[in-house]
C-alpha positions as CSV (number, residue, x, y, z in Angstrom):
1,X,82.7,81.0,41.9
2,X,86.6,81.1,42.2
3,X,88.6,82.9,40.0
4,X,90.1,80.0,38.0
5,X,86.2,78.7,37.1
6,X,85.6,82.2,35.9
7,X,88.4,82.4,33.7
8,X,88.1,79.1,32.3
9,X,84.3,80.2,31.7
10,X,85.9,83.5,29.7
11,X,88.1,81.2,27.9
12,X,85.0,79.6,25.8
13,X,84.5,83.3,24.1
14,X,87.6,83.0,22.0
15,X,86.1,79.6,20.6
16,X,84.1,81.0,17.1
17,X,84.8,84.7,17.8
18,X,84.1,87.2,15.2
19,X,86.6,89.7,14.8
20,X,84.6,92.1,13.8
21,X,82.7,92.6,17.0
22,X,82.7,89.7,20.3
23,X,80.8,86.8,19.9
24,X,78.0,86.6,22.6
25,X,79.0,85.2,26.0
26,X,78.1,81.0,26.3
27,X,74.2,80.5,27.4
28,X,74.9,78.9,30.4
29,X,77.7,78.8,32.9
30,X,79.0,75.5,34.8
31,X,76.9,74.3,37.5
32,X,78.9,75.7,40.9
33,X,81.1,74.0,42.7
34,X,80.0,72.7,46.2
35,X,82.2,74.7,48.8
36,X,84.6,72.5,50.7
37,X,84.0,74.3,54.0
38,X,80.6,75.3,55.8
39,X,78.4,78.1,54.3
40,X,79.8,81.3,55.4
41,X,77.0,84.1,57.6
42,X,74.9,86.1,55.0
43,X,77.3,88.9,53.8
44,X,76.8,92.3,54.2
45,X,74.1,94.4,52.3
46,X,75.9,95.9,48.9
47,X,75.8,99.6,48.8
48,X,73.5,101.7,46.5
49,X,75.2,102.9,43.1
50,X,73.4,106.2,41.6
51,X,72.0,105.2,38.7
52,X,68.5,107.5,38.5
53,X,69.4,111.4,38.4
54,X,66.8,114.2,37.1
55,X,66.3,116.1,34.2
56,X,68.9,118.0,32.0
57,X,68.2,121.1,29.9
58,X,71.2,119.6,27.9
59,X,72.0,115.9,27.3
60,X,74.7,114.7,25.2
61,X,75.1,111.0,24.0
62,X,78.5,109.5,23.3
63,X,78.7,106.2,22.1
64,X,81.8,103.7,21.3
65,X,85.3,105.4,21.4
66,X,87.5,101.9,21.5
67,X,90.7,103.6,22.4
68,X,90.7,106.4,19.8
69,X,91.9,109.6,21.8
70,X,91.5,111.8,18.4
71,X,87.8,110.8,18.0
72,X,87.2,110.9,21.6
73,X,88.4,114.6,21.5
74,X,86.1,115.1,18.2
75,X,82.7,114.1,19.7
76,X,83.4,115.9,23.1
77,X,83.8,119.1,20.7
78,X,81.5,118.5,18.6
79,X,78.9,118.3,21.8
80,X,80.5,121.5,23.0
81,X,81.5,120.0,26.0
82,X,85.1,120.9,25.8
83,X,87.1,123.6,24.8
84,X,90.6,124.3,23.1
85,X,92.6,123.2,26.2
86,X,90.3,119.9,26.7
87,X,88.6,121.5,29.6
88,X,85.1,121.0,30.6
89,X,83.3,124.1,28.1
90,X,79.3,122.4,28.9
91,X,78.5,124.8,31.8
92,X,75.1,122.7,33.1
93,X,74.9,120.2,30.6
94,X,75.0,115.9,31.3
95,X,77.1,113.9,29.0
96,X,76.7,110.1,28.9
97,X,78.9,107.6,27.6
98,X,77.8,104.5,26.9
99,X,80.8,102.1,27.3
100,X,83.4,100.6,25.6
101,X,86.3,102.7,26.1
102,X,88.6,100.1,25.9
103,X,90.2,97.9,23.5
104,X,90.8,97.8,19.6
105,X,93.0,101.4,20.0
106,X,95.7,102.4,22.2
107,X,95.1,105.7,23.8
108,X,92.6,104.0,26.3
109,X,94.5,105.2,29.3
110,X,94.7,108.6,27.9
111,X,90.4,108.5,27.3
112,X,89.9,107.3,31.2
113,X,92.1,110.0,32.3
114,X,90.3,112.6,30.2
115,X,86.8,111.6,31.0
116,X,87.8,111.2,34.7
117,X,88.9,115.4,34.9
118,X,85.9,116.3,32.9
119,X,83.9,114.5,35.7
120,X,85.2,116.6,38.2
121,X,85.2,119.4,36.3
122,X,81.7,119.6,35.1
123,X,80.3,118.6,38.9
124,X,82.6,122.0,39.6
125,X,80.3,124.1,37.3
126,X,77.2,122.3,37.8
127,X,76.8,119.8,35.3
128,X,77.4,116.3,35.5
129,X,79.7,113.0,33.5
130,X,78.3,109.4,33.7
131,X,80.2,107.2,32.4
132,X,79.3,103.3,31.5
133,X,80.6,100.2,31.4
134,X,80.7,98.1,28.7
135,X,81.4,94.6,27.6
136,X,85.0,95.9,26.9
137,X,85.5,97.0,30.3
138,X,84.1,94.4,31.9
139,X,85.8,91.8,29.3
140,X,88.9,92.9,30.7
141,X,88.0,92.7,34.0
142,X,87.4,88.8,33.5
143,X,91.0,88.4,32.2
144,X,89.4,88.8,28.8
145,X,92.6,90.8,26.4
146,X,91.9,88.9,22.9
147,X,90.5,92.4,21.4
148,X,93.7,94.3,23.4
149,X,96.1,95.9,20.5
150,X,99.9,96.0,21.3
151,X,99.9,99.1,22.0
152,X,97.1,98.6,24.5
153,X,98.9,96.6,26.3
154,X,102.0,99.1,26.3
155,X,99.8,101.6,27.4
156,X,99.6,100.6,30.5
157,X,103.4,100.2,31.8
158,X,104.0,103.5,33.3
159,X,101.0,102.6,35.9
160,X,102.8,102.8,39.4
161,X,101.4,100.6,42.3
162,X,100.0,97.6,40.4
163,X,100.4,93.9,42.1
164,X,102.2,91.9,39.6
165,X,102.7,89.1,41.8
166,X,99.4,88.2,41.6
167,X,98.7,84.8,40.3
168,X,96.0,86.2,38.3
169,X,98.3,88.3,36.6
170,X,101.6,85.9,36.6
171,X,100.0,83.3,33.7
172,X,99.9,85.9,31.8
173,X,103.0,87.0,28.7
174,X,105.2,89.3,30.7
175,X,104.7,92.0,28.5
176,X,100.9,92.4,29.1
177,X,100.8,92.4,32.7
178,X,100.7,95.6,33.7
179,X,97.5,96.2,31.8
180,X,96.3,92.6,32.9
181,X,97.1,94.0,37.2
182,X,95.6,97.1,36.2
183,X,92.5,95.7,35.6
184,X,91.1,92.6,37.3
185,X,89.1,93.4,40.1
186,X,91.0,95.6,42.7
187,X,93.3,96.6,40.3
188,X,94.0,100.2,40.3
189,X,92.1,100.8,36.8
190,X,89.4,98.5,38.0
191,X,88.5,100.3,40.8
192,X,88.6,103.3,38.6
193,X,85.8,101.7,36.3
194,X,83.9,100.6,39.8
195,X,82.3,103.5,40.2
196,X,80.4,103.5,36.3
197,X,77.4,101.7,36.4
198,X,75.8,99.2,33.8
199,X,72.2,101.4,33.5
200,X,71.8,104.8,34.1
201,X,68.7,106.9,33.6
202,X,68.4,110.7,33.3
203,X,65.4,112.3,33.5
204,X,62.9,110.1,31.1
205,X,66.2,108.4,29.1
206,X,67.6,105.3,29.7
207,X,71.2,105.0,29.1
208,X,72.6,101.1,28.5
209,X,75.7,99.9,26.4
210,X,73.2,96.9,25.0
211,X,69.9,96.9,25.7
212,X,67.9,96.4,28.8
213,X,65.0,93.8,28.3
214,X,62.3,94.0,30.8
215,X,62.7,91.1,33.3
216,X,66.4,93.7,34.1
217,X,64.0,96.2,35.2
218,X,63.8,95.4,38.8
219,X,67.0,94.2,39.1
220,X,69.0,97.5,38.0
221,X,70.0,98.2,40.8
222,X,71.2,94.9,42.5
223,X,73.1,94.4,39.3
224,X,75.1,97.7,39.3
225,X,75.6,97.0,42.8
226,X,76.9,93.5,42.6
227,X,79.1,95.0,39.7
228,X,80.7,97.5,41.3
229,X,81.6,95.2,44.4
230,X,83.2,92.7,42.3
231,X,85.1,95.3,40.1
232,X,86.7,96.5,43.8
233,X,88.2,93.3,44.3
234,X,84.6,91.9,46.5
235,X,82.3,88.8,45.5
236,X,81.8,87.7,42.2
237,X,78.3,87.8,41.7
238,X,78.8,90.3,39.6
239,X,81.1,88.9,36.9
240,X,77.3,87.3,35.8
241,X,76.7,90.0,33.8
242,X,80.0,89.4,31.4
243,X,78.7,86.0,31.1
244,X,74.9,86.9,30.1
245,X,74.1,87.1,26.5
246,X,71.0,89.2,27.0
247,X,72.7,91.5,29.9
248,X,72.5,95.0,29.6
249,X,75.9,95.0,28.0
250,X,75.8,92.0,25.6
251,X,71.8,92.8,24.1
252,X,71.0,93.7,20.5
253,X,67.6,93.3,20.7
254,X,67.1,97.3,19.9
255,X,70.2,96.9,17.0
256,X,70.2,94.2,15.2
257,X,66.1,94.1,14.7
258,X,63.5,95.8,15.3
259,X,60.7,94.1,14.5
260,X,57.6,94.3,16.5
261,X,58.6,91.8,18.8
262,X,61.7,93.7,19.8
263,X,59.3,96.8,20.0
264,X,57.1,95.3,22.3
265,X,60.2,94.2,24.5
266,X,61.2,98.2,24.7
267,X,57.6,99.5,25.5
268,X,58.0,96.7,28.3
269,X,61.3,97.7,29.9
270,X,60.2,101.7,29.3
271,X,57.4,101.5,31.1
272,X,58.9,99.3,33.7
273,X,61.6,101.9,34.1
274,X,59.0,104.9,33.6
275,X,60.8,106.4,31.2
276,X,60.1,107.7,27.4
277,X,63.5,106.6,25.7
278,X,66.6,104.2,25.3
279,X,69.9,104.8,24.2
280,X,72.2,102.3,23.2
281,X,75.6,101.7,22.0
282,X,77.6,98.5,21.1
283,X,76.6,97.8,17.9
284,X,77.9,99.8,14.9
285,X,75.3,101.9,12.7
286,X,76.3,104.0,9.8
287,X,74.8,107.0,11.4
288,X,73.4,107.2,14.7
289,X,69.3,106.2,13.9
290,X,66.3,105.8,16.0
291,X,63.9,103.2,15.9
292,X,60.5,101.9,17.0
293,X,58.6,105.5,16.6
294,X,61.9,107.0,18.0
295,X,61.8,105.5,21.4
296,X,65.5,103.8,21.0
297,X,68.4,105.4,20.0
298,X,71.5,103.4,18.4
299,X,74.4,105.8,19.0
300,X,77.6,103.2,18.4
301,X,78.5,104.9,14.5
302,X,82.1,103.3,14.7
303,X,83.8,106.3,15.1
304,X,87.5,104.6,16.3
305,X,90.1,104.4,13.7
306,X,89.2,100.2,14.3
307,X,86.4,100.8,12.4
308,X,87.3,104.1,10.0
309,X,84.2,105.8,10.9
310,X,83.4,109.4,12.0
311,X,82.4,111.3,15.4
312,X,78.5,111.9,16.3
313,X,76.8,112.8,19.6
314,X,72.9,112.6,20.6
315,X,71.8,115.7,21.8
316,X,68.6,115.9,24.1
317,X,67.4,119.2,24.7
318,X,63.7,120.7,25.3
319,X,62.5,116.4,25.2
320,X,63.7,116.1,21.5
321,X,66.7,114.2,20.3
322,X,68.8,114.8,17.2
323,X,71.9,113.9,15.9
324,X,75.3,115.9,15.6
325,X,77.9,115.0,12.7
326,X,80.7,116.5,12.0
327,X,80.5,118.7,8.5
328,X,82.2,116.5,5.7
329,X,85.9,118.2,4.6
């Protein structure tokens, strides 16, 4: 699919949108186009992404920050994962983000850099950072910006050694193209993102912005793969998974409902995944809350100043989870 289909595909999402929260992506995308010269040789093999690593005596779940650098700062206290200084304070522990670092604030910049250092500095003392993508980040990817602030776009000027030549970039307003070259695939932010995958598991959790539904099972890790490729500028096979309402990062069939149908869906993808547990973010709770005999996790509480909420983290320790709040003032 070429570039200009994809964005015209991206362009149906503003039809109907919600404010509130995106609208799911269309059902169905346009039938390819028939390539006007002879099928090229097979390509080559993607590479494997990490996505399985072992068991933590310390796991702590961070859900939603959409561009809020105060609140981002709050739940990585609140975890203990950081100290006075914003330095990495977790010794051994794993923290998880599940996505959707971008858009609706405008310190997103500021939260990538931050969570980027903390990576590094928790592999230095023996922990580990994962860090997910979203729909947000992959929304913006796909030339996506209609939930970008002004000051989101701003944010983004002082980024040195962005193409803004690009004919991608050049249909855009002049004044949002620096965040637009920072982020479509290749882009310097984009290949930042490239390395976070769409499902991660860690010891017996599974870690998803949505929701994975069973049939994703065997696919995890063709889709992280393809993903990633696409994000560095490579094919765009993986620009499907912005397009997929029931993709790991669109789903709310562990959110909105959870009936027993929606049960029986988890208990599916678990044991397909041999795992105990799901956490998900991307839709906002009023507290972080488990659901079907405790087996998913909903940890998106709205804590960005979008949505006037207030910082929580999962914590997994000893195979139990529990909720962390911050003590009311």
């Amino acid at each position: 699919m070429r570039w200009s289909s994809l964005l015209g595909l991206l362009a149906l999402l503003v039809v109907g949108c919600d404010e509130s929260r995106p609208s799911s992506p269309p059902t169905a995308p346009p039938r390819p186009e028939k390539p006007a010269t002879p099928a090229k040789p097979a390509a080559t093999p993607l590479a494997s992404v990490p996505w399985r690593f072992p068991e933590a005596e310390r796991v702590v779940a961070l859900g939603d920050v959409h561009g809020d650098l105060n609140a981002t700062r709050r739940a990585l206290r609140l975890g203990g994962l950081i100290d006075d200084d914003e330095h990495w304070s977790g010794g051994t522990a794993v923290l998880v983000q599940t996505g959707d670092v971008l858009d609706r604030g405008d310190d997103e910049q500021a939260i990538l850099d931050l969570l980027a250092r903390l990576q590094e500095e928790a592999k230095a003392a023996g922990g580990a950072v994962h860090l997910l993508n979203g729909n947000h980040e992959l929304m913006n990817a796909a030339g996506d910006f209609r939930y970008v602030t002004p000051g989101g776009f701003r944010d983004f000027e002082d980024v040195s050694g962005l193409d803004l030549t690009d004919p991608r970039v050049t249909r855009f307003p002049l004044e949002q193209r620096h965040r637009v070259a920072a982020f479509l695939p290749g882009g310097r932010y984009a290949r930042r993102i490239a390395s976070q995958p769409v499902v991660v598991v860690v010891g017996d959790t599974v870690f998803t912005h949505g929701g994975g539904l069973p049939k994703y099972a065997p696919q995890i890790d063709r889709l992280n793969a393809e993903v990633t490729a696409w994000l560095l500028g490579g094919p765009p096979q993986g620009a499907r998974v912005v397009m997929t309402p029931d993709s790991p990062v669109w789903s709310r069939h562990y959110s909105d409902e959870t009936g027993p149908e929606q049960c029986a869906l988890l208990e599916d993808a678990l044991r397909a995944l041999g795992a105990k547990r799901m956490v998900v973010g991307h839709t906002v709770q009023k507290t972080a809350n488990a659901a079907c005999d405790g087996k998913v996790w909903r940890i998106d509480v709205g804590m960005a100043a979008h949505y006037g909420g207030h910082p929580e983290v999962l914590l997994l320790e000893a195979g139990e989870a529990r909720v962390e709040r911050e003590k009311a003032l």
